[in-house]
C-alpha positions as CSV (number, residue, x, y, z in Angstrom):
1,X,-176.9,-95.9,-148.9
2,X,-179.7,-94.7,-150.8
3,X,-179.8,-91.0,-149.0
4,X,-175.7,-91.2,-150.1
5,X,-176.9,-91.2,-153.6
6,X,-179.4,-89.0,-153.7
7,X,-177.2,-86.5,-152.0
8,X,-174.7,-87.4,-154.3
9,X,-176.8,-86.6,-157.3
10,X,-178.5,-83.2,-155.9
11,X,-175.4,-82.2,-154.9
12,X,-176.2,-81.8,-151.3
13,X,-172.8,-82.1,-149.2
14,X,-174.5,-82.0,-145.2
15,X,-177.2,-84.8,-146.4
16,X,-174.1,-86.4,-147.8
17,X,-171.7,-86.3,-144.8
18,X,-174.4,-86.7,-142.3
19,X,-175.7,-90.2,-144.5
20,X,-172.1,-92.0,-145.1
21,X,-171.8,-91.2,-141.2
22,X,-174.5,-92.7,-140.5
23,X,-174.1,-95.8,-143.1
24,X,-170.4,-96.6,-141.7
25,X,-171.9,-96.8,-138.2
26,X,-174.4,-98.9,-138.9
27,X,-172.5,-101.2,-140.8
28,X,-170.5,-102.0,-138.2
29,X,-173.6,-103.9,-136.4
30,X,-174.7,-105.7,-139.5
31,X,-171.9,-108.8,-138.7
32,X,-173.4,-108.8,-135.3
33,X,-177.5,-108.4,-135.7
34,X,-177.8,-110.8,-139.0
35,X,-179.5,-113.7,-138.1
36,X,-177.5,-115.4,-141.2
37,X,-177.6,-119.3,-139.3
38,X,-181.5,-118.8,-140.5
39,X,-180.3,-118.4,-143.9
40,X,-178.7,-121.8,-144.1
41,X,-175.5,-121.3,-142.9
42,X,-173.6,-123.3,-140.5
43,X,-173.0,-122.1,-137.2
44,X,-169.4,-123.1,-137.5
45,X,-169.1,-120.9,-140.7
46,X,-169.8,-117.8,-138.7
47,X,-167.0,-116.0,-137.7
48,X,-167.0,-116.7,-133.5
49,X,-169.7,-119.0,-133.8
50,X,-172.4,-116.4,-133.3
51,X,-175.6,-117.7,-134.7
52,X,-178.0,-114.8,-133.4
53,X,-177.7,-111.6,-132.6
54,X,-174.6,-110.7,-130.5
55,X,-174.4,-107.0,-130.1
56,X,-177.6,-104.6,-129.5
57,X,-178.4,-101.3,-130.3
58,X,-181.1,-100.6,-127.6
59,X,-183.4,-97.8,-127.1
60,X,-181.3,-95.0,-127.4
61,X,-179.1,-96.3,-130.4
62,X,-182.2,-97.1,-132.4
63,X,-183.8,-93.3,-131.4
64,X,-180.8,-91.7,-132.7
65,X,-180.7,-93.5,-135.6
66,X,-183.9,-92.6,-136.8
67,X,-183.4,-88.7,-135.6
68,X,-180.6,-88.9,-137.7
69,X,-182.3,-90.4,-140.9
70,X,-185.3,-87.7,-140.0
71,X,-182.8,-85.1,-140.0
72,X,-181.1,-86.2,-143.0
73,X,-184.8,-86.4,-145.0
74,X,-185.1,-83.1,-143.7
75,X,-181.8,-81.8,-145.4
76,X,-183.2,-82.9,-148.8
77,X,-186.0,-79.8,-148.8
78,X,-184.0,-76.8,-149.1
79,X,-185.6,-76.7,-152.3
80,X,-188.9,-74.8,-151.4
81,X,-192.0,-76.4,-154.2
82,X,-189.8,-79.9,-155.1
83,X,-192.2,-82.4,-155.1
84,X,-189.1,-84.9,-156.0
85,X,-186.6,-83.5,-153.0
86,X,-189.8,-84.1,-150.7
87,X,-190.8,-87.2,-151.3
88,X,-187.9,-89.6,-152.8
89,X,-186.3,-89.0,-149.2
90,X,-189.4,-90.2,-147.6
91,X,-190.1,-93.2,-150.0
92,X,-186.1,-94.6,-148.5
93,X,-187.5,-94.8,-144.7
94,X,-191.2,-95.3,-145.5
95,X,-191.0,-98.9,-143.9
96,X,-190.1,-97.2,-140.6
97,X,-192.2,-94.4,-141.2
98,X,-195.3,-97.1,-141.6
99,X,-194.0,-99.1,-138.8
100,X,-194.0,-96.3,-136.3
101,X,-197.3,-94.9,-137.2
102,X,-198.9,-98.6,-137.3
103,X,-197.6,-98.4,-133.7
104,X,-199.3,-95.6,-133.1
105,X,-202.3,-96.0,-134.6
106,X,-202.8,-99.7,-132.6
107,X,-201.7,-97.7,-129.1
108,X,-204.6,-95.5,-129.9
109,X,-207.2,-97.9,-130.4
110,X,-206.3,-100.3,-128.1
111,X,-205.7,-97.4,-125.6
112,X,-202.4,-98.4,-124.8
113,X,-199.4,-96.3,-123.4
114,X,-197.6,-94.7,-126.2
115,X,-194.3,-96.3,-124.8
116,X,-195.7,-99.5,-124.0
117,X,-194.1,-102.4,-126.1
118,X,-195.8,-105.0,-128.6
119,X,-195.1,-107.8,-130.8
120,X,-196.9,-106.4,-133.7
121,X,-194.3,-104.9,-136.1
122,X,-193.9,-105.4,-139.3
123,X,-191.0,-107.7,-138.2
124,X,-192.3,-109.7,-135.7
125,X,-195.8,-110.6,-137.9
126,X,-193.4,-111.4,-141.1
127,X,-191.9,-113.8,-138.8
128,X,-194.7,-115.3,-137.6
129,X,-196.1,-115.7,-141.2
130,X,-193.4,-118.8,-140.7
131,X,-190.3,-117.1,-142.8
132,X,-188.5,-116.9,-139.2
133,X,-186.0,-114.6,-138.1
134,X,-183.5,-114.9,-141.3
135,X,-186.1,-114.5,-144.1
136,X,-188.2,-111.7,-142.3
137,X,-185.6,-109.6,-142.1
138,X,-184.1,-110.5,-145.7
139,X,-187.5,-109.6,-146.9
140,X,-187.3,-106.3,-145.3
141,X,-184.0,-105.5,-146.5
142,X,-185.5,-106.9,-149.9
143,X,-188.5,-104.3,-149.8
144,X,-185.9,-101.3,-148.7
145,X,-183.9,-101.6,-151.7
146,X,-186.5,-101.8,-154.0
147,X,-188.1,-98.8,-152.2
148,X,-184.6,-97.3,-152.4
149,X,-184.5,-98.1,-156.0
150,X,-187.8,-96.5,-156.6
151,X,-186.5,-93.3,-155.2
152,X,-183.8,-93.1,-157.5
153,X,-185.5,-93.7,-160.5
154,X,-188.3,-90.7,-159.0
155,X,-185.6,-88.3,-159.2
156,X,-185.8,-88.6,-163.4
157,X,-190.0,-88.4,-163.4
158,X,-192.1,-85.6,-163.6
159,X,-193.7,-84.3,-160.3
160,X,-196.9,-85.9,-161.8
161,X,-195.6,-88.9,-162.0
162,X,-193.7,-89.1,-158.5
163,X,-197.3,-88.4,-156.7
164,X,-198.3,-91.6,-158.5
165,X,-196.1,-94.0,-157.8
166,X,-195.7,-92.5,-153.7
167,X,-199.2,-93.0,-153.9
168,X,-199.1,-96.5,-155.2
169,X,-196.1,-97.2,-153.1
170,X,-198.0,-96.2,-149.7
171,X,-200.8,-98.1,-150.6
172,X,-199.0,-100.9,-151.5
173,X,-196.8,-100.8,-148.5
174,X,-200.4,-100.1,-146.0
175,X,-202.4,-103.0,-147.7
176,X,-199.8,-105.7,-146.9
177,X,-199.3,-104.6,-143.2
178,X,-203.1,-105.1,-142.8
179,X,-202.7,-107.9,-144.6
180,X,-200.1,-109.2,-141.8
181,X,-202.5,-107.8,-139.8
182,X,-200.4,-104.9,-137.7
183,X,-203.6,-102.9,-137.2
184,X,-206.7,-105.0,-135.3
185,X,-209.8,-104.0,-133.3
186,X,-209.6,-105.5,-130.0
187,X,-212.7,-106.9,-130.4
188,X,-210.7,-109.2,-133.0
189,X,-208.2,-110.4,-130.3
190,X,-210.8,-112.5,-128.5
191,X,-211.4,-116.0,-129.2
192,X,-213.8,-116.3,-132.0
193,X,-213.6,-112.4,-133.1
């Protein structure tokens, strides 16, 4: 949505095409993937009864989906020494950008396999802060539109100003997923460490 207006605005027709694309296909799993029953809902006010997630995008689907947001970030710095057309794209998929490289960061110290799977995203440790399945991922749709709104308003600040804020927003955004605690020595998974 976000990449749609910034396109939009800039003027940028392939970022555009290439983001409502991608925006109507994944709207399409929304009904299926949103845990809404954890939101209060009945399970008889769902339409088919589903209460959990029915349909899966798997591997693959979720692969492509971030080469096509990565290519669509990319299509945002035709303009060489835009500090703006660099990073506003970023700041819209900076949670899976953090998520990823938490990932790889604990695969590295934990010498792990860099395919080898975890229960330590950001996801999975908001939901085991006790907000459950609903409210973890309403809180990460939360923090994606205000991150999405950030990068709009960066498009009217000076360059100055942009590095700030990305600067803020990082640290803000790497502060509370130690807080959750997505990155640990393995000395600190033992009892008592």
């Amino acid at each position: 949505f976000f990449f749609a207006i910034l396109a939009s605005g800039q003027g940028n027709t392939p970022a555009l095409v290439l983001a409502m694309a991608v925006l109507g296909t994944t709207l399409g799993f929304l009904p299926y993937n949103l845990p809404i029953s954890d939101f209060g809902f009945r399970i008889s006010d769902l339409p088919q009864g589903k209460a959990r997630a029915a349909i899966f995008m798997g591997d693959s689907g979720s692969l492509f989906l971030g080469f096509a947001l990565a290519s669509i970030a990319i299509l945002f710095t035709d303009r060489p020494y835009d500090l703006v057309a660099f990073i506003a794209p970023l700041i819209v998929i900076s949670i899976p950008i953090l998520d990823t490289a938490l990932a790889i960061l604990r695969r590295l110290i934990h010498v792990e396999g860099p395919f080898s799977g975890d229960r330590q995203h950001l996801y999975d440790l908001l939901a085991g802060t006790g907000l459950g399945n609903g409210r973890a991922v309403l809180m990460i749709y939360l923090t994606s539109l205000m991150l999405g709104t950030l990068s709009l308003v960066m498009i009217r600040l000076t360059p100055v100003s942009v590095a700030l804020l990305a600067t803020g927003i990082v640290t803000i955004l790497c502060l509370v997923a130690i807080r959750l605690g997505a990155v640990r020595h393995p000395a600190s998974r033992l009892p008592g460490g």
